[in-house]
N, CA, C and O atoms as CSV, one atom per row, in Angstrom:
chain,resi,resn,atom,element,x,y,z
A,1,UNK,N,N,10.625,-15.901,-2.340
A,1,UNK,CA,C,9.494,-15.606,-3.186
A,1,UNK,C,C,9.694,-14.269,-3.882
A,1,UNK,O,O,9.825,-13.240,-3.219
A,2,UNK,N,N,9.714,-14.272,-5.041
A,2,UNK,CA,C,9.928,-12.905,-5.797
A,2,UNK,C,C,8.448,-12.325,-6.161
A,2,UNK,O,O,8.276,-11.333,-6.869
A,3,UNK,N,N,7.994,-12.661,-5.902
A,3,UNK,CA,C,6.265,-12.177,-6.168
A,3,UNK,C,C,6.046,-11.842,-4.836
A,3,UNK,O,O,6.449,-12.260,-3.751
A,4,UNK,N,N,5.101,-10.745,-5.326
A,4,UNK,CA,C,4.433,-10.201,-3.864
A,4,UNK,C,C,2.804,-9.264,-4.673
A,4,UNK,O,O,2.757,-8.398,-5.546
A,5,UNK,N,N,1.782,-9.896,-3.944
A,5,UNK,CA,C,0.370,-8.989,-4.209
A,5,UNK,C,C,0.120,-8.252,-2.986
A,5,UNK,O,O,0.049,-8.727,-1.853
A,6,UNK,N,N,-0.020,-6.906,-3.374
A,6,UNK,CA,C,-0.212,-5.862,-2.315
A,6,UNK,C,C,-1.706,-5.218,-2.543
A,6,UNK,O,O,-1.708,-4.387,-3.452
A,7,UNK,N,N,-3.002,-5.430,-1.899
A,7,UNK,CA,C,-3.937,-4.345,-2.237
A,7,UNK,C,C,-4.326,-3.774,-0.953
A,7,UNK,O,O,-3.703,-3.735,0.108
A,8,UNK,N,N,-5.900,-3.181,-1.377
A,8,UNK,CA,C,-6.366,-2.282,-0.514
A,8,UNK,C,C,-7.615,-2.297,-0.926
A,8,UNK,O,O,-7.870,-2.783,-2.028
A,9,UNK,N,N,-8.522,-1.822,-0.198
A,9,UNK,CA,C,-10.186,-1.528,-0.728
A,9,UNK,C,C,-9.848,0.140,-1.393
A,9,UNK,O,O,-9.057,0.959,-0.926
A,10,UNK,N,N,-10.606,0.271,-2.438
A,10,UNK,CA,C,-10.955,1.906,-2.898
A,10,UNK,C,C,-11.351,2.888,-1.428
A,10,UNK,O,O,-10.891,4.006,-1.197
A,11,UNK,N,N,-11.987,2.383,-0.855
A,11,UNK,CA,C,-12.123,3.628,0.152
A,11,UNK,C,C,-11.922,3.482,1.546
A,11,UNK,O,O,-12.535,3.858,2.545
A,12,UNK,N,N,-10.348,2.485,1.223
A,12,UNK,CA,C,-9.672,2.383,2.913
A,12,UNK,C,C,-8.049,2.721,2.446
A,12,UNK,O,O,-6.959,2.438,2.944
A,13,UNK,N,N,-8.499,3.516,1.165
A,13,UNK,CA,C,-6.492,3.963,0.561
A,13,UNK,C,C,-5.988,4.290,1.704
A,13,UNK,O,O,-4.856,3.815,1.620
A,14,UNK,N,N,-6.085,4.878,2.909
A,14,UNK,CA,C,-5.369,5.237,4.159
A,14,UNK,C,C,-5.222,4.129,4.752
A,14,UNK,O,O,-4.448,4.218,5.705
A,15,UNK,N,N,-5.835,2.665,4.504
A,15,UNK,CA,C,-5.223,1.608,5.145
A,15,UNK,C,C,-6.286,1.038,5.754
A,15,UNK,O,O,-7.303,1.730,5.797
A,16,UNK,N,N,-6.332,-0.336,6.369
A,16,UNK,CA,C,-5.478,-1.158,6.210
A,16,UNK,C,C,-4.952,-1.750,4.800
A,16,UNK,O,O,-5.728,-1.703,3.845
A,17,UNK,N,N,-3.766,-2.260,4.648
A,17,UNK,CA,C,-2.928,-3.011,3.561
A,17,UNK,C,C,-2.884,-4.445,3.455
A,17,UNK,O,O,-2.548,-5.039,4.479
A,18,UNK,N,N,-3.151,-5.127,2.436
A,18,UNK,CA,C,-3.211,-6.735,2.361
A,18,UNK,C,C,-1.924,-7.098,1.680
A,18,UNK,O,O,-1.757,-6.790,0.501
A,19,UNK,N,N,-0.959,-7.772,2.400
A,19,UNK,CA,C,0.530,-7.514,1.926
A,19,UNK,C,C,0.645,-8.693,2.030
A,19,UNK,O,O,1.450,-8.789,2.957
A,20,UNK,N,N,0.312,-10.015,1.614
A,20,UNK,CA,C,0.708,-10.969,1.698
A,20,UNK,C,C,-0.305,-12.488,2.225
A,20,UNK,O,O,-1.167,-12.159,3.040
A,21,UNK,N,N,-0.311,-14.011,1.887
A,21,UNK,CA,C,-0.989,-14.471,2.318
A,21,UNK,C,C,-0.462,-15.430,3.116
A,21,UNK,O,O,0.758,-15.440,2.948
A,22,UNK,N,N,-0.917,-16.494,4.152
A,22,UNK,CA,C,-0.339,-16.924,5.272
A,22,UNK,C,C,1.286,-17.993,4.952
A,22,UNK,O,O,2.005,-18.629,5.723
A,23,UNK,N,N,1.330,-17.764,3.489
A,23,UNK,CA,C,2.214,-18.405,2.666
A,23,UNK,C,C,3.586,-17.565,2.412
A,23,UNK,O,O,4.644,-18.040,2.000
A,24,UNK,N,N,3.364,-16.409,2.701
A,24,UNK,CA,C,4.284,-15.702,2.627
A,24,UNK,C,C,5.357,-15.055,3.639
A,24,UNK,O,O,5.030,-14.434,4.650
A,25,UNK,N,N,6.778,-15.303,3.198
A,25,UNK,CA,C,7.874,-14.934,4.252
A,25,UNK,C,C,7.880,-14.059,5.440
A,25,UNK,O,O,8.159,-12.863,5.351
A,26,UNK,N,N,7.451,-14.877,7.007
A,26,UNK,CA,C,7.510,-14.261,7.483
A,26,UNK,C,C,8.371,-13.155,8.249
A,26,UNK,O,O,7.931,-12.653,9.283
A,27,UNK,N,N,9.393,-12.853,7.810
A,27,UNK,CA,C,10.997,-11.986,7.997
A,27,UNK,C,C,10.100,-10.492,6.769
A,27,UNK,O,O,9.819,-9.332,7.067
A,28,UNK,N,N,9.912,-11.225,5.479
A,28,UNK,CA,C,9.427,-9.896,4.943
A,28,UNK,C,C,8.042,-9.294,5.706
A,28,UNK,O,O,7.890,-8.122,5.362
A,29,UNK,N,N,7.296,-9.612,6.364
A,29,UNK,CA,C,6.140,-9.355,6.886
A,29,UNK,C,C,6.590,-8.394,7.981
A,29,UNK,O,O,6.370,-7.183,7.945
A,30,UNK,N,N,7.300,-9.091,9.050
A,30,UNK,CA,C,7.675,-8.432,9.943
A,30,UNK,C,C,8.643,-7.173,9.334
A,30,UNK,O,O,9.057,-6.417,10.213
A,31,UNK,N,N,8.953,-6.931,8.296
A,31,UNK,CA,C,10.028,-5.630,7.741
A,31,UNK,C,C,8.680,-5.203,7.607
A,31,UNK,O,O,8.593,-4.879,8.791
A,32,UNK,N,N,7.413,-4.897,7.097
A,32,UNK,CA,C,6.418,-4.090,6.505
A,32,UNK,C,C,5.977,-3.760,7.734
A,32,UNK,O,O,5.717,-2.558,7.788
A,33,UNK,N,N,5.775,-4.368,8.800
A,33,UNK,CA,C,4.643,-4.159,9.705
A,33,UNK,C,C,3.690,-4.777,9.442
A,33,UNK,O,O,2.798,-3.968,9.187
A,34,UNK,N,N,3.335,-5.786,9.350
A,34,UNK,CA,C,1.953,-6.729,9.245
A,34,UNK,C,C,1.997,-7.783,9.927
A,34,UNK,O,O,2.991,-8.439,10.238
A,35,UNK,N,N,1.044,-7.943,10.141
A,35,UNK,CA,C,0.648,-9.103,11.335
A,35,UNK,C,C,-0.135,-10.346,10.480
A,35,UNK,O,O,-0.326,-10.242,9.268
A,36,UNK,N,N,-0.442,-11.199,11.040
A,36,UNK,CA,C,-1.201,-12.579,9.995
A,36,UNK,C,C,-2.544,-12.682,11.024
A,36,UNK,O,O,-2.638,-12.839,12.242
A,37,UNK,N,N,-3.469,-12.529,10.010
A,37,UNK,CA,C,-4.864,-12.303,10.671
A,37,UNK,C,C,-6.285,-13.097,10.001
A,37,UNK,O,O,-6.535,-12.950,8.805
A,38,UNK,N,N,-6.622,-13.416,10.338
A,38,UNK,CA,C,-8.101,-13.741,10.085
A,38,UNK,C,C,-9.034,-13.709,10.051
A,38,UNK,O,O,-9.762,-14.313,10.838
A,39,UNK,N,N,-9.644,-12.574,8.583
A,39,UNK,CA,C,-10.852,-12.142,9.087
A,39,UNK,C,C,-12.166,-12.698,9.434
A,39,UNK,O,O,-11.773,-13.669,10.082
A,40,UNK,N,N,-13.366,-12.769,9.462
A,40,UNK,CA,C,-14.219,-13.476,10.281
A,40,UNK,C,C,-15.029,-13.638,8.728
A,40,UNK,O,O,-15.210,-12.817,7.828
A,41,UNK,N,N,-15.390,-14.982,8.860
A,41,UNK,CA,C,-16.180,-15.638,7.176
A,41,UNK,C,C,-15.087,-15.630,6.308
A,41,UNK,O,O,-15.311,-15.301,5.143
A,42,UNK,N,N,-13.685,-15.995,6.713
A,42,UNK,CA,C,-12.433,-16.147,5.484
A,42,UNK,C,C,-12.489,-17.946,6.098
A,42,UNK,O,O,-13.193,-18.417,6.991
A,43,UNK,N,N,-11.642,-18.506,5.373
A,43,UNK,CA,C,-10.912,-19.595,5.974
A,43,UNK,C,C,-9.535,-19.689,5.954
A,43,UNK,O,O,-8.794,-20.610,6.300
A,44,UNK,N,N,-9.287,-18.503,5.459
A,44,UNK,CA,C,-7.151,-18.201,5.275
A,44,UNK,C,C,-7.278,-16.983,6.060
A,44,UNK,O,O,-8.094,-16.191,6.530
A,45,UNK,N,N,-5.549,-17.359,5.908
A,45,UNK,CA,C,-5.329,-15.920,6.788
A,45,UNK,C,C,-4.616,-14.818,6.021
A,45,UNK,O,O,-4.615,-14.717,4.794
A,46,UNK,N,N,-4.247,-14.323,6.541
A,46,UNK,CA,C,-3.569,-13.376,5.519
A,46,UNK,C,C,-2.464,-12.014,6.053
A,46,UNK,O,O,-3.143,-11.432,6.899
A,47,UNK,N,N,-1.541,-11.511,5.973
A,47,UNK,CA,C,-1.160,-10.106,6.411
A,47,UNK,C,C,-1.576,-9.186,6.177
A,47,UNK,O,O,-1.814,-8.786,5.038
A,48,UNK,N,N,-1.740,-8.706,7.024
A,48,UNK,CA,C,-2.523,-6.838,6.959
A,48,UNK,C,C,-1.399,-6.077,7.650
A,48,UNK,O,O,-0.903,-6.367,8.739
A,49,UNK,N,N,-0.995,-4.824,6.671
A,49,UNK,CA,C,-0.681,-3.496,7.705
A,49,UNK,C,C,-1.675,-2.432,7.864
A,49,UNK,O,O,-2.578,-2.268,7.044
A,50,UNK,N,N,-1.520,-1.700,8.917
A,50,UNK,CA,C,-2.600,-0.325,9.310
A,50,UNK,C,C,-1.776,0.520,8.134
A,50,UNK,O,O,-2.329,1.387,7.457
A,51,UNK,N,N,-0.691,0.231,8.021
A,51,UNK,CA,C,-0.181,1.545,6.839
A,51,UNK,C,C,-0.728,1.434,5.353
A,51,UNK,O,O,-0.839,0.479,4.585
A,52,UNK,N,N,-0.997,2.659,5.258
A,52,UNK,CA,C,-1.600,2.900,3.341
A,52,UNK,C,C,-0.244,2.187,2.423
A,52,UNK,O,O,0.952,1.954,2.595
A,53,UNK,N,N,-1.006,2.068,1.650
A,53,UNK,CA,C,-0.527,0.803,0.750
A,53,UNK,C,C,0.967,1.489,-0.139
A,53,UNK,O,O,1.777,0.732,-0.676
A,54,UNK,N,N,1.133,3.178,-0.160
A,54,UNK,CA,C,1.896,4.000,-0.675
A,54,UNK,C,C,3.409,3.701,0.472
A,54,UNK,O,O,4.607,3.495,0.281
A,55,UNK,N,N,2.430,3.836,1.785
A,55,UNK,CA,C,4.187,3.416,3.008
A,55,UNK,C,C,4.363,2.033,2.381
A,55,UNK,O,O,5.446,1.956,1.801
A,56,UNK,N,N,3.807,1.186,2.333
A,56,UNK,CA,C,4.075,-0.615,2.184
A,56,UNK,C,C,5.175,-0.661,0.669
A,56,UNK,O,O,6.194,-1.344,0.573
A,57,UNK,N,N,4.802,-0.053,-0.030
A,57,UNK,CA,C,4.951,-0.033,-1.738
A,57,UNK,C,C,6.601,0.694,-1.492
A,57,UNK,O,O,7.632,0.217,-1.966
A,58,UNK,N,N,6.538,1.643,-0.845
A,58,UNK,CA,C,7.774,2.643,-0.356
A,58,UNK,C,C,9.119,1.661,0.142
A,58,UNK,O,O,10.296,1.506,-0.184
A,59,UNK,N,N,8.139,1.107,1.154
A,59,UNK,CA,C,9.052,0.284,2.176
A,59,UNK,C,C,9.872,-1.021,0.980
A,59,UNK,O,O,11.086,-1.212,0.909
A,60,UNK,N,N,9.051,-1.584,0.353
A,60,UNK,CA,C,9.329,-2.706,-0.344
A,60,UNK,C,C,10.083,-2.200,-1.605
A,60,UNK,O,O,10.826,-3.055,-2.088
A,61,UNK,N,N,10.063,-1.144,-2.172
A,61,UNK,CA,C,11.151,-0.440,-3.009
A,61,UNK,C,C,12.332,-0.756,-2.239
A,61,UNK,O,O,13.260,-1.413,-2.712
A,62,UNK,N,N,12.315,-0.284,-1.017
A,62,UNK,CA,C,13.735,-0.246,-0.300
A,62,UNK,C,C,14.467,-1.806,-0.043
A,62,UNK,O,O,15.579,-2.143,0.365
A,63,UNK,N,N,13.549,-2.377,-0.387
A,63,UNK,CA,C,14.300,-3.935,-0.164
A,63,UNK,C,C,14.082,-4.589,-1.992
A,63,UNK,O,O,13.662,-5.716,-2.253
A,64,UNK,N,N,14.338,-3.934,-2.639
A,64,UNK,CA,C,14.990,-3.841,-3.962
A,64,UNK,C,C,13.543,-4.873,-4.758
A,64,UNK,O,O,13.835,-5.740,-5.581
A,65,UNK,N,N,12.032,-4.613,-4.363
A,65,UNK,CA,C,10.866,-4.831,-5.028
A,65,UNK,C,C,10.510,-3.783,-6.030
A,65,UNK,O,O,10.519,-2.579,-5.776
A,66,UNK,N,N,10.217,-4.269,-7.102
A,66,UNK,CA,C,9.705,-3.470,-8.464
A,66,UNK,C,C,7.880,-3.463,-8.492
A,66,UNK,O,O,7.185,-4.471,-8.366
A,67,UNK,N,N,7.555,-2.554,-8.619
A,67,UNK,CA,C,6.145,-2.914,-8.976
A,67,UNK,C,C,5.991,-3.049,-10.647
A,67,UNK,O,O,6.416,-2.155,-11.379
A,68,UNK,N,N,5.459,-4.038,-11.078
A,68,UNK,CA,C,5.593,-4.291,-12.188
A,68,UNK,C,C,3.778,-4.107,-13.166
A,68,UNK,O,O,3.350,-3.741,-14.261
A,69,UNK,N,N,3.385,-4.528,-12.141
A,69,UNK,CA,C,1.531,-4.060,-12.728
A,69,UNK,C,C,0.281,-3.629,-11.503
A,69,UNK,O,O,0.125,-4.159,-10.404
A,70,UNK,N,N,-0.090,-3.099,-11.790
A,70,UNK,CA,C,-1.407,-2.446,-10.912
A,70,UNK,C,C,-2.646,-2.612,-11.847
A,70,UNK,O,O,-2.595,-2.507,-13.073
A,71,UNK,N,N,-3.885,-2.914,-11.041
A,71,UNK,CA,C,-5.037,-2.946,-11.600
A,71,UNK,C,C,-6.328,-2.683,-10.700
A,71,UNK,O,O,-5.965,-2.644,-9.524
A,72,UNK,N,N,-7.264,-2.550,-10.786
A,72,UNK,CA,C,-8.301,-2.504,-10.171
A,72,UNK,C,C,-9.437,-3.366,-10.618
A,72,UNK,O,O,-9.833,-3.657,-11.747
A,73,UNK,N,N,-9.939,-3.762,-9.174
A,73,UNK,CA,C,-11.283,-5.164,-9.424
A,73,UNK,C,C,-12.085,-5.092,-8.515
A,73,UNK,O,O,-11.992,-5.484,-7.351
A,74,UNK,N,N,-13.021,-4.504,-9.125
A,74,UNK,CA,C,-14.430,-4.038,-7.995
A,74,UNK,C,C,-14.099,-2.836,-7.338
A,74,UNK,O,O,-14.433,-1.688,-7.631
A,75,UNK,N,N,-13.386,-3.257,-6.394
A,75,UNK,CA,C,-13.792,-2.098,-5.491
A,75,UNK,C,C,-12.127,-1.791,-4.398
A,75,UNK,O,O,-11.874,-1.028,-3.465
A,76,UNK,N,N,-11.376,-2.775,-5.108
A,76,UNK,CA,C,-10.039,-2.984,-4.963
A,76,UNK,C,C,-8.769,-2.582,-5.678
A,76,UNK,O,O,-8.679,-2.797,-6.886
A,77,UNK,N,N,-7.788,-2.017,-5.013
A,77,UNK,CA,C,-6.591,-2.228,-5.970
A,77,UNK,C,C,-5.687,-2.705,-5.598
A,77,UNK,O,O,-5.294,-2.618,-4.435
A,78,UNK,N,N,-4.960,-3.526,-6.785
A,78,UNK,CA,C,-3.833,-4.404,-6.300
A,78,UNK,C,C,-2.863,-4.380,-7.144
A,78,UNK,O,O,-2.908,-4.605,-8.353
A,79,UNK,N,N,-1.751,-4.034,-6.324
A,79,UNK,CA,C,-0.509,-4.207,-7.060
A,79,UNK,C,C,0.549,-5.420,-7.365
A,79,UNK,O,O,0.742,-6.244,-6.471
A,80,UNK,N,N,0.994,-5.498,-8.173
A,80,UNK,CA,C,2.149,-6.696,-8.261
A,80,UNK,C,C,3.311,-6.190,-8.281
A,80,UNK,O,O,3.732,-5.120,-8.722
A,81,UNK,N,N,3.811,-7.071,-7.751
A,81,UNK,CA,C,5.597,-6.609,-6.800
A,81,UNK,C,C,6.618,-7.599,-7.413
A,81,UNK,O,O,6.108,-8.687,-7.679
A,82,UNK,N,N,7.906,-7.490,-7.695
A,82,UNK,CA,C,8.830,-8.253,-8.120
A,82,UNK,C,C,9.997,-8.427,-7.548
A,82,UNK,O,O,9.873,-7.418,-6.854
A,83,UNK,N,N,10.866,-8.770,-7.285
A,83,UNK,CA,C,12.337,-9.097,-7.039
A,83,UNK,C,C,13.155,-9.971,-7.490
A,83,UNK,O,O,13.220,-11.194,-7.360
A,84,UNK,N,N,14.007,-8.926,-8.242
A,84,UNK,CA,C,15.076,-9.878,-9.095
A,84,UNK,C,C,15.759,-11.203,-8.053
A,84,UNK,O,O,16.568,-12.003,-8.523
């Protein structure tokens, strides 16, 4: 998967990180530190790390991910991730 959506709430920038959804490679999950979780009133699951979204973004540079767009929605920001 060369796509990757990374966000965060505006006032949890220190973390937790939403790095992925239950669809996504679990080998890259386990490189970030995220676990697959389910929050309570979801019906998916999803990866979360405790690390701010700046370690996650860091980490995924190092495995040759581009961030290609960032935006904010509501009360969220989310980045988009690439790999050639």
């Amino acid at each position: 998967m060369p796509y990757l959506l990374i966000s965060t709430q505006i006032r949890l920038e220190n973390g937790p990180t939403i790095c992925g959804d239950e669809s996504s490679d679990p080998e890259l999950m386990a490189s970030l530190g995220a676990s697959l979780i389910q929050q309570v009133g979801n019906n998916f699951k999803e990866y979360q790390s405790e690390e701010p979204p700046r370690i996650i973004l860091n980490k995924l540079e190092k495995l040759d991910y581009k961030v290609i767009a960032m935006t904010g929605i509501g009360q969220t920001c989310v980045w988009t991730c690439y790999k050639s």
